[in-house]
C-alpha positions in Angstrom: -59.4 77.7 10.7 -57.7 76.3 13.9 -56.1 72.6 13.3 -55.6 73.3 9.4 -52.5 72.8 7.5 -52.0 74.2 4.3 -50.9 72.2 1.1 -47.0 73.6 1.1 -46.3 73.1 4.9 -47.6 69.4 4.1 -44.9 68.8 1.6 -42.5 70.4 3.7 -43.2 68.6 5.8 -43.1 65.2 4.3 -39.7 66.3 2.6 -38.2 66.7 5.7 -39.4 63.2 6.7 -38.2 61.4 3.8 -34.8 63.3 4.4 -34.5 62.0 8.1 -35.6 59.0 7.3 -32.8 59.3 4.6 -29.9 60.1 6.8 -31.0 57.3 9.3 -30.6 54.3 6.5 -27.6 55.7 5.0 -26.0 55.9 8.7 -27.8 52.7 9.9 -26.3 50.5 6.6 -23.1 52.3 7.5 -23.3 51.4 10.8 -24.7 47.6 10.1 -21.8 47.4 6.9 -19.3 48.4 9.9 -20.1 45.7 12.0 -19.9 43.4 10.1 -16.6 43.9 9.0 -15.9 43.8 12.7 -17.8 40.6 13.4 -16.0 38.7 10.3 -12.7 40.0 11.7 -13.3 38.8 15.3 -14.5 35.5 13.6 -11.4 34.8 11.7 -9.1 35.9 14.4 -10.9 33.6 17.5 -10.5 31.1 14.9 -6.9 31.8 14.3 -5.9 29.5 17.2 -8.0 27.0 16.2 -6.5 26.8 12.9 -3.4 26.6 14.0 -4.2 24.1 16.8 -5.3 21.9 14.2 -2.2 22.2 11.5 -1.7 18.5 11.6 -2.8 16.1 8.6 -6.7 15.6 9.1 -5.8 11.9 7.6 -2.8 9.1 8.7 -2.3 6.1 6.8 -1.3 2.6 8.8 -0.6 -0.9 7.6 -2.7 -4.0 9.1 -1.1 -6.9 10.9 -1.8 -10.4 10.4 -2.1 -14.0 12.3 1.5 -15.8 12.2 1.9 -17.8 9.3 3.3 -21.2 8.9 6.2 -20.9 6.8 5.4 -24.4 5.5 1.8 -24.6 3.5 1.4 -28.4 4.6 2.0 -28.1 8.5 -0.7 -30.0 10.2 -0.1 -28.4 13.8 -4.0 -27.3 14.3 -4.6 -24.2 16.7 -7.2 -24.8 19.3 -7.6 -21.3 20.4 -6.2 -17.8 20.1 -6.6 -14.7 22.4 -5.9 -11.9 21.0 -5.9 -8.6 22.7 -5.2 -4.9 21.8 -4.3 -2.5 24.6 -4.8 1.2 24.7 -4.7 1.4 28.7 -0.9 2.8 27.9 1.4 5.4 26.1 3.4 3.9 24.1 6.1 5.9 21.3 5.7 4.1 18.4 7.0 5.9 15.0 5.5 9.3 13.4 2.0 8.8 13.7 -1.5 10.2 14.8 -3.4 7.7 16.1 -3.2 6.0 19.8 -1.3 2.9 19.9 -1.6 -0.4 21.0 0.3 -3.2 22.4 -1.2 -6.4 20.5 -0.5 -9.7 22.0 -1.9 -12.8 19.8 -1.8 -15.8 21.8 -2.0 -19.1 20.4 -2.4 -22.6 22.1 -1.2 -24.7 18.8 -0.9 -28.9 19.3 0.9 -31.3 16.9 -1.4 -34.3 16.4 1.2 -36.6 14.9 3.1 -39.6 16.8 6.4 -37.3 15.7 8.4 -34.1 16.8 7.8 -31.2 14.6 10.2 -28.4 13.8 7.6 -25.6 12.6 9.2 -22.7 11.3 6.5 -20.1 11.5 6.3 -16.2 10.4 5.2 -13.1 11.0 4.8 -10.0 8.7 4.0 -6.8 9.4 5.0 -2.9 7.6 7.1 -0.7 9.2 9.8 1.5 8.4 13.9 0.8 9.1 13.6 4.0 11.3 10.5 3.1 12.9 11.3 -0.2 13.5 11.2 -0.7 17.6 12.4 -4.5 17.9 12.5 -3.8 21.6 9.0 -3.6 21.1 9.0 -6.9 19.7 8.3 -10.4 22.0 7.9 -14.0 20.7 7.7 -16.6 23.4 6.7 -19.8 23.8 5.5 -21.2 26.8 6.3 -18.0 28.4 10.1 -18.3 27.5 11.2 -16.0 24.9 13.0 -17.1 21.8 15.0 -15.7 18.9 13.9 -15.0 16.2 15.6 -13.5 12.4 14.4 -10.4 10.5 14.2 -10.7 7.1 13.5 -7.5 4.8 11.7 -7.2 1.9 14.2 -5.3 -0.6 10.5 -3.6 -2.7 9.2 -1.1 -1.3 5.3 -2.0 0.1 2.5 -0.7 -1.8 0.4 2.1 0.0 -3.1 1.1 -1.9 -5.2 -1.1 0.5 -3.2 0.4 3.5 -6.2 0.7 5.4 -7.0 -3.0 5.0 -9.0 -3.5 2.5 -7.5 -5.8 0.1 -4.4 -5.8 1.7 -2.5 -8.8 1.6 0.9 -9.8 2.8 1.5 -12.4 0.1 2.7 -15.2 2.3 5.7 -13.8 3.9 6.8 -11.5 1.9 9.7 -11.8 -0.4 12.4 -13.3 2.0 15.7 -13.6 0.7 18.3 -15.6 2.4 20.9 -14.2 -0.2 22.6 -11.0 -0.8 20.9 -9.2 -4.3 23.5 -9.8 -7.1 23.7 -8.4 -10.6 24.6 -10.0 -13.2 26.7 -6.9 -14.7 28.4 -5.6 -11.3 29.7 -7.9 -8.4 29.6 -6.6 -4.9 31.8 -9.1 -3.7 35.0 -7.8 -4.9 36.4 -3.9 -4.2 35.7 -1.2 -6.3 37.3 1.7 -7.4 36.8 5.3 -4.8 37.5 8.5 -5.7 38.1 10.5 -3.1 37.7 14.6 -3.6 38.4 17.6 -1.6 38.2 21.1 -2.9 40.0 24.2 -1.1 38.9 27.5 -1.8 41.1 30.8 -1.7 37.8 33.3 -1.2 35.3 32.6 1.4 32.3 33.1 -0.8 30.5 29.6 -1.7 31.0 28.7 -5.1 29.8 25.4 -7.1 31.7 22.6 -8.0 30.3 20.5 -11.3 31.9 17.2 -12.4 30.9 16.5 -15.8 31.2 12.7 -17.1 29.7 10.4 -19.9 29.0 6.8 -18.7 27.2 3.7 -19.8 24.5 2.6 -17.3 25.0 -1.3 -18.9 28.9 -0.9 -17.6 28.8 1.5 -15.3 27.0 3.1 -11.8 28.0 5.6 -9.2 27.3 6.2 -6.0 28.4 9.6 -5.4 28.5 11.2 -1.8 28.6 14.8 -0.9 27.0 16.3 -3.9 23.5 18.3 -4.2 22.5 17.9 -7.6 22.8 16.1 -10.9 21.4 16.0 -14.8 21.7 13.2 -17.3 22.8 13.2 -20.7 20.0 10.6 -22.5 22.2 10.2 -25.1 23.7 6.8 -23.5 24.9 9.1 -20.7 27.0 11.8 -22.7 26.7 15.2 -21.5 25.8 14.1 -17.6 26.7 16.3 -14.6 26.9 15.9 -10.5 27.2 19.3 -8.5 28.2 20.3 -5.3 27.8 23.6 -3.0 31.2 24.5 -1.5 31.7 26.5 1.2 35.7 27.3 2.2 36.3 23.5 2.0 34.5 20.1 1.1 35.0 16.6 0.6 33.4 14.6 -1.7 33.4 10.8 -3.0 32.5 8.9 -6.3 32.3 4.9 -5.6 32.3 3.0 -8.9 30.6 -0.5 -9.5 31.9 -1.6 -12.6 34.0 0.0 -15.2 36.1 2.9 -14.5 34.7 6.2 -16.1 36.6 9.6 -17.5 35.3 13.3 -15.9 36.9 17.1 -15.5 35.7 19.3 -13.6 34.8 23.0 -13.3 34.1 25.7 -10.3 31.7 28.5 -10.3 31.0 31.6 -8.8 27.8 32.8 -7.8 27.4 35.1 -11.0 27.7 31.7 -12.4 30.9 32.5 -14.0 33.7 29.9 -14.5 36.4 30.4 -12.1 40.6 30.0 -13.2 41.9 27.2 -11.7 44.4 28.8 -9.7 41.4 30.3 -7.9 41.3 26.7 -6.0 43.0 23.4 -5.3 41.6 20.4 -5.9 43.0 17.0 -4.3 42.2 14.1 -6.2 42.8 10.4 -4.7 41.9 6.9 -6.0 41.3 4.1 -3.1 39.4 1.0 -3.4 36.9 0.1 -0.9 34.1 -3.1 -0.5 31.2 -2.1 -1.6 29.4 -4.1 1.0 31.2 -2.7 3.7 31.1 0.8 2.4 27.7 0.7 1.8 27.1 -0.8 5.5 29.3 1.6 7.3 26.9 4.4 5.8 23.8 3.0 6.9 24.4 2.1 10.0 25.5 5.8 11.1 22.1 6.7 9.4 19.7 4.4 11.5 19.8 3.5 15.4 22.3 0.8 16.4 19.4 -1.1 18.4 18.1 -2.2 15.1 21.3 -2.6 12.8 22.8 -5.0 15.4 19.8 -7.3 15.1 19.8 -7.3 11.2 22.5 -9.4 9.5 24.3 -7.3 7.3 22.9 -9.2 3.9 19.5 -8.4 5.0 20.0 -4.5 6.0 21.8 -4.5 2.6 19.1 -5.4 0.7 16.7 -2.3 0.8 19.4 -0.3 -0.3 21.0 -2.6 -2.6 17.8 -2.1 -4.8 17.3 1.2 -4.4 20.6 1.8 -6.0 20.2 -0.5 -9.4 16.9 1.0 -9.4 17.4 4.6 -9.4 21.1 4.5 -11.4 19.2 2.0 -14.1 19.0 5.2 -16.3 21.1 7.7 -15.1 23.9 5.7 -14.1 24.5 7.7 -10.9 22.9 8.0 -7.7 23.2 10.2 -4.6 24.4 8.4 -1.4 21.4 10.3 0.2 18.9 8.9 -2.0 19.8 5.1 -1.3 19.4 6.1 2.5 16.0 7.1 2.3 15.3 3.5 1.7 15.6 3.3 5.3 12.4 5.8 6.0 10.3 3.7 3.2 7.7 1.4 4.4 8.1 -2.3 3.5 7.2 -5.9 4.7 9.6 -6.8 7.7 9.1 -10.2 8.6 9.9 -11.9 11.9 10.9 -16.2 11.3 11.2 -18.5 13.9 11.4 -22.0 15.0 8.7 -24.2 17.5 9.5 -27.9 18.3 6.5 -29.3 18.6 6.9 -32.9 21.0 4.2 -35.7 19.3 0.5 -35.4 20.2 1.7 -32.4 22.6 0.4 -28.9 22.8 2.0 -25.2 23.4 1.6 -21.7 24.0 3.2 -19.7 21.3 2.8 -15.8 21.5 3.4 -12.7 19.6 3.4 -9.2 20.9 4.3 -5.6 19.6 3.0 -2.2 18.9 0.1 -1.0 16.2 -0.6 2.1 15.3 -3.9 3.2 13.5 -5.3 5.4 10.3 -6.1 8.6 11.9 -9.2 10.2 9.9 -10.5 13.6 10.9 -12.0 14.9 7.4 -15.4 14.6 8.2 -15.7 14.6 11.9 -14.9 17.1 14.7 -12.8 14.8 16.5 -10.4 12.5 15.1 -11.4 8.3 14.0 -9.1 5.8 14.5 -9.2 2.7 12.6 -7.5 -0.8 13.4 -7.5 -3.8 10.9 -5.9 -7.0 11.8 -5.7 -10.2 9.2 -7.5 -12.7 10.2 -7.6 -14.9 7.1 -3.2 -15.8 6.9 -4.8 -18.4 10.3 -6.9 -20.8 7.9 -3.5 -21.6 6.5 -3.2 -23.8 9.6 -4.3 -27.5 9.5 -7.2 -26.6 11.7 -8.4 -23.3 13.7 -11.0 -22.7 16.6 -11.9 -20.7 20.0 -11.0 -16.9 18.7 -11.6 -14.7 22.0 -10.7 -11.1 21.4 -10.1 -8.2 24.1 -9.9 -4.7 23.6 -8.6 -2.0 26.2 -10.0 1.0 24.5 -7.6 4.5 25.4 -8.8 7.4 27.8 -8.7 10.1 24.0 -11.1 7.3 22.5 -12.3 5.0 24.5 -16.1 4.1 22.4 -15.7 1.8 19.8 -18.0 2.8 17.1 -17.7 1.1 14.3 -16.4 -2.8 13.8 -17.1 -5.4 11.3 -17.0 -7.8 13.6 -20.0 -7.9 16.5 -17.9 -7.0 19.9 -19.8 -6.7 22.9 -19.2 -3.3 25.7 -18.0 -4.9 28.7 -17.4 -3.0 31.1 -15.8 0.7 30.7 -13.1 0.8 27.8 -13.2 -3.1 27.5 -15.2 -4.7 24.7 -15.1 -8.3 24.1 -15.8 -11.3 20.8 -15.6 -14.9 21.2 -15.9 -17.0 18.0 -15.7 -20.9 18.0 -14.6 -20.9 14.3 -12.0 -18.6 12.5 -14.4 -15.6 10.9 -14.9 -15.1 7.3 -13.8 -11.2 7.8 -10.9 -9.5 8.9 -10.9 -7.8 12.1 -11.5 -4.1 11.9 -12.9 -1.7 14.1 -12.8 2.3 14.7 -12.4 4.4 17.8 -14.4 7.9 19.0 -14.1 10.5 21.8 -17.7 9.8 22.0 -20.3 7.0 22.2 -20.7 8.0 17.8 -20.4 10.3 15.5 -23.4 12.7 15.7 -24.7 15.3 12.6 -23.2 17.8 15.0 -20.0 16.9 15.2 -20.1 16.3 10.6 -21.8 20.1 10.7 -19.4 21.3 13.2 -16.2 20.1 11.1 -17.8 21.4 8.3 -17.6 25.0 10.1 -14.4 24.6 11.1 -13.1 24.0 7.7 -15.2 27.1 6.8 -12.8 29.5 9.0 -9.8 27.7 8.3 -11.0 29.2 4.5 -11.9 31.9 6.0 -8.5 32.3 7.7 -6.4 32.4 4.8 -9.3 34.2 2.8 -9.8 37.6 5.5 -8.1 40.1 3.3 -9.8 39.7 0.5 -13.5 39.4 2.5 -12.4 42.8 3.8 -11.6 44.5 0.7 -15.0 43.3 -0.9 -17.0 44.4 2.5 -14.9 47.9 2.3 -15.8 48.3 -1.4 -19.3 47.3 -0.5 -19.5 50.6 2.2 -18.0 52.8 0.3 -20.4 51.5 -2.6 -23.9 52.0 -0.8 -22.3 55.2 0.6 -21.5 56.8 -2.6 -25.5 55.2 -3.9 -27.2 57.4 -0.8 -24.8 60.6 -1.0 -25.8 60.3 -5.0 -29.4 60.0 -4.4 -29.6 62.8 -2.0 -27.8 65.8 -4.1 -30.5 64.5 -7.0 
């Protein structure tokens, strides 16, 4: 009968259907697995430069600054107004930091309501690094005249918790010290013993030169210049070691504070075998020098001359001073190197000078420098910068009123979205307070690219810490996606032989 299909060409007919419809999965998951291997591939590698764009910390610590403190608790000069402004409007280089910085500029009209002259000696603390101190940077003036001013440096190092303001406090003034750091065990006045070591080698290969030595850290502490490495013997020093690298020639040097100590000395090759001593010559010669000076001479190659000429040398002494009882205390020894890191170390750095304040007579004292920020970009796509600045060191003085504050926001991030304090938009980049009475709460306040900080931008940085993963985590995505084709591959070729 026309239009009839028999039973058997049915089946065949469906078995060729189910094995075309076969052939187009297998090849279409094929096809599908293959691109997206390609897609993950041209993800990670468009984010490659994005990655690398963004190789800098995503977070920047800063110190807050303060009011200017009265050196004296009891001053009753009363301040009748402050303007303080922060300026962003410029580009100013201003350490190793991340954040834009600001030229601050606290301004202070300040009257002396007694029927006597006053001699106020006044202070002000901030944190900052030997290195990244800029005291160019740095203008006091009263009644528009600039005045000198000392630097006094806080020998401890300052402590990093509560860097972002919150709890931070500058204890006064810090710990000023108008007198060298003495110890009652080693005297600093008087010269001390240098050893003075060169070492000339015969082959051209580098070899390593070891002194070993026993001393008693009660008696006894080296500073020891030239070497690499060192051990201690915690059996009251027996058994300790200092190492250096030599290459052709090298000259070394052991200053001693305190008793004189016994060494020898050995040279190895770099199979780590003891060489003869006729291999090399060693030149061995005892000085004296002032510890003082010696210690000064060092530092001042080691940090710019702009700030060691306006530190007397008691002061610039004093970082370093500490560092060296502190890190010898066990050991007995300590690398030269070591004591002048103390220069990179933040610590409080404070600023004193003197106002004479006429009876029942008011002036314009001023302080300006440079602030950098806290840079935070962990949760948002574009960075947050963050500025605190203590209010609470003013209610110190006999009286405080009239706070205006101005701030010139920068071009990178000019909104301010986030303050403690209510500041108003005036204008574009300026926002402005006024407060008749000092506030309760420090000043702190945050900047943005934009007017805030959307969900976007928080599910944006949340992608692009994805593919930074992602980035370091491609070869092993593309082996797993490879094994996965060649898995569902095998899986149809399997199912179609059966």
């Amino acid at each position: 009968m026309v239009g009839m299909v028999s039973k058997k060409d049915s089946e065949h007919f469906s078995q060729n259907i189910c094995l075309t419809i076969k052939k187009k999965l297998r090849s279409g998951v094929i096809y599908v697995m293959k691109r997206f291997v390609h897609l993950i591939i041209i993800f990670i590698m468009a984010n490659a430069i994005f990655v690398n764009a963004n190789s800098a910390p995503s977070y920047w610590e800063a110190y807050p600054y303060s009011e200017v403190l009265a050196v004296d608790k009891d001053c009753p000069v009363v301040v009748n107004s402050e303007h303080l402004t922060f300026d962003f409007s410029q580009d100013y280089e201003y350490g190793n930091n991340f954040s834009p910085v600001a030229r601050v500029n606290a301004g202070y009209e300040m009257m002396n309501p007694t029927d006597g002259t006053l001699y106020v000696q006044m202070a002000f603390p901030f944190v900052a690094s030997l290195t990244d101190l800029s005291v160019s940077d740095i203008a006091i003036r009263v009644d528009d005249e600039t005045i000198p001013y000392e630097i006094y440096i806080d020998p401890d190092d300052a402590d990093v918790e509560g860097s972002d303001g919150e709890g931070f406090s500058y204890g006064g003034v810090g710990d000023i010290l108008k007198d060298p750091i003495v110890s009652e065990d080693f005297d600093l006045n008087n010269d001390a013993k240098l050893y003075r070591l060169k070492v000339d080698m015969d082959s051209k290969e580098d070899v390593d030169f070891k002194i070993n030595f026993n001393v008693n850290p009660q008696k006894t502490r080296l500073i020891v210049s030239g070497f690499n490495g060192g051990s201690y013997g915690y059996s009251d020093g027996e058994g300790s070691s200092i190492s250096a690298r030599i290459s052709n020639s090298e000259a070394m040097e052991i200053l001693i504070l305190g008793e004189d100590f016994e060494f020898t000395y050995e040279v190895y090759s770099n199979e780590n075998k003891k060489l003869p001593k006729d291999s090399y010559n060693i030149d061995i010669i005892q000085d004296t020098a002032d510890p003082g000076e010696y210690l000064s001479a060092a530092i001042r190659q080691d940090i710019r001359a702009d700030i060691s000429n306006w530190i007397s040398d008691d002061q610039l002494l004093a970082p370093y001073v500490s560092r060296i009882f502190r890190e010898s205390r066990v050991t007995g020894f300590v690398m030269l190197q070591d004591v002048l890191a103390a220069g990179f170390t933040d610590r409080i750095i404070t600023l004193v000078y003197s106002v004479e304040f006429p009876a029942q007579e008011t002036r314009r004292v001023s302080v300006g420098y440079l602030s950098a920020g806290v840079m935070d970009s962990r949760e948002t796509t574009w960075p947050q910068y963050s500025y605190t600045y203590l209010l609470s060191p003013a209610q110190n003085w006999a009286d405080f009123a009239n706070l205006d504050i101005e701030i010139m926001t920068p071009e990178e991030a000019p909104y301010i979205i986030k303050s403690n304090l209510e500041l108003t938009a005036d204008g574009r980049n300026r926002y402005t307070a006024s407060f008749d009475a000092l506030p309760k709460e420090e000043l702190s306040f945050t900047l943005y690219k934009n007017a805030k900080a959307t969900f976007a931008d928080k599910v944006q940085k949340k992608v692009s810490k994805l593919s930074y993963a992602l980035y370091f985590l491609w070869p092993v995505l593309a082996i797993i996606v490879a094994a996965s084709v060649l898995f569902v591959g095998r899986a149809i070729t399997r199912r179609k032989k059966s």
